[in-house]
C-alpha positions as CSV (number, residue, x, y, z in Angstrom):
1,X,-29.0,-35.0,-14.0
2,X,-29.7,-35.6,-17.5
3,X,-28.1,-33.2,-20.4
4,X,-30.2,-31.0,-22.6
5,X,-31.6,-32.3,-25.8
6,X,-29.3,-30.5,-28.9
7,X,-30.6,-30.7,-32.0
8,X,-28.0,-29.3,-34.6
9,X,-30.8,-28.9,-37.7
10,X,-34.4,-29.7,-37.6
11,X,-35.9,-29.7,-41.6
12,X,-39.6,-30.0,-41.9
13,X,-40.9,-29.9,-45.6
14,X,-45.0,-29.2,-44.9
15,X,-45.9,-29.5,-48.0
16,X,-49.3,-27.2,-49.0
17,X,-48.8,-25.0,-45.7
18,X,-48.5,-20.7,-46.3
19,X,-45.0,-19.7,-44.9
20,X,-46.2,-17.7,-41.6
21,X,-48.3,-21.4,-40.6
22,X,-44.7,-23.2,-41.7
23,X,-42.5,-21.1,-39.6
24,X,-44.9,-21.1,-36.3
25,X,-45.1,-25.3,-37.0
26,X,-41.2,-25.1,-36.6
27,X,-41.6,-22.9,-33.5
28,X,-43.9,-25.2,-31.5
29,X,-42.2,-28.5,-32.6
30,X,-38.8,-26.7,-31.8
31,X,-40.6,-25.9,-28.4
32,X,-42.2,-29.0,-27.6
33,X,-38.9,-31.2,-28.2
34,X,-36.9,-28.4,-26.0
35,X,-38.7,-30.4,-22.9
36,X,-39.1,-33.8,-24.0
37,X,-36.4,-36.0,-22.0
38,X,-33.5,-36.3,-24.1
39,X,-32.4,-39.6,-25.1
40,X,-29.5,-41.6,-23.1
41,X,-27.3,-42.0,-26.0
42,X,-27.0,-39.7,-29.1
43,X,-29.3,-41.3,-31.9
44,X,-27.3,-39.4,-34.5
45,X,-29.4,-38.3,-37.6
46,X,-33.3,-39.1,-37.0
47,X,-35.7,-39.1,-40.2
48,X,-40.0,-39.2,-39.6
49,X,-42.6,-39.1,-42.0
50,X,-45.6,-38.0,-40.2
51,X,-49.1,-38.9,-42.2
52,X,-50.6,-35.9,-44.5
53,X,-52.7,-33.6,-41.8
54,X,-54.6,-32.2,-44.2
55,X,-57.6,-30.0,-42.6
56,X,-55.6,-30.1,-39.0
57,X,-54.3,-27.3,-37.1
58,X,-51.0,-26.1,-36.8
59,X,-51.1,-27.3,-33.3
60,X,-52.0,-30.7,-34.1
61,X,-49.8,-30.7,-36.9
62,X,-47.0,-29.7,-34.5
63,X,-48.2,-32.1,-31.8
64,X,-48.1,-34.9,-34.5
65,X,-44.8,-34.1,-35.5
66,X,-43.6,-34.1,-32.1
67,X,-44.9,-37.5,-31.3
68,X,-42.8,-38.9,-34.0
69,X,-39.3,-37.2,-33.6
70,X,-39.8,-38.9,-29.9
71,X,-40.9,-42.2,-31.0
72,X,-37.8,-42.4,-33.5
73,X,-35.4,-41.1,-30.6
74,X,-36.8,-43.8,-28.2
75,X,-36.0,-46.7,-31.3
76,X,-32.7,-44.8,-32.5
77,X,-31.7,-44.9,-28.4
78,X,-32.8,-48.1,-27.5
79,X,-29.6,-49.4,-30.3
């Protein structure tokens, strides 16, 4: 059985993005990585730049985001 992701802080700086769209991005990113499949080994401190998403909802935005915490846990864990 494989343990539960734990994430200790997760900052997102959104850059032109009013504070109630900022604070639902940090909900569904904080959902979304809730039931990802945590990584094998802790990766420690994981950093992603996701692309300006200009004109994009805050569920793309979020879906984006998502994608790359993963992708950076899949490099950081495959160390």
């Amino acid at each position: 059985m494989n343990r539960p992701i734990s994430i200790d802080r997760l900052s997102l700086n959104t850059g032109p993005m009013s504070a109630g769209d900022a604070r639902r991005l940090a909900e569904l990113v904080g959902l979304a990585l809730g039931r990802m499949e945590p990584p094998k080994t802790d990766t420690g401190t994981v950093s992603v730049t996701v692309p300006p998403q200009e004109g994009r909802s805050v569920e793309l935005v979020a879906d984006a985001v998502t994608r790359a915490i993963e992708a950076a846990l899949r490099v950081q864990g495959a160390r």
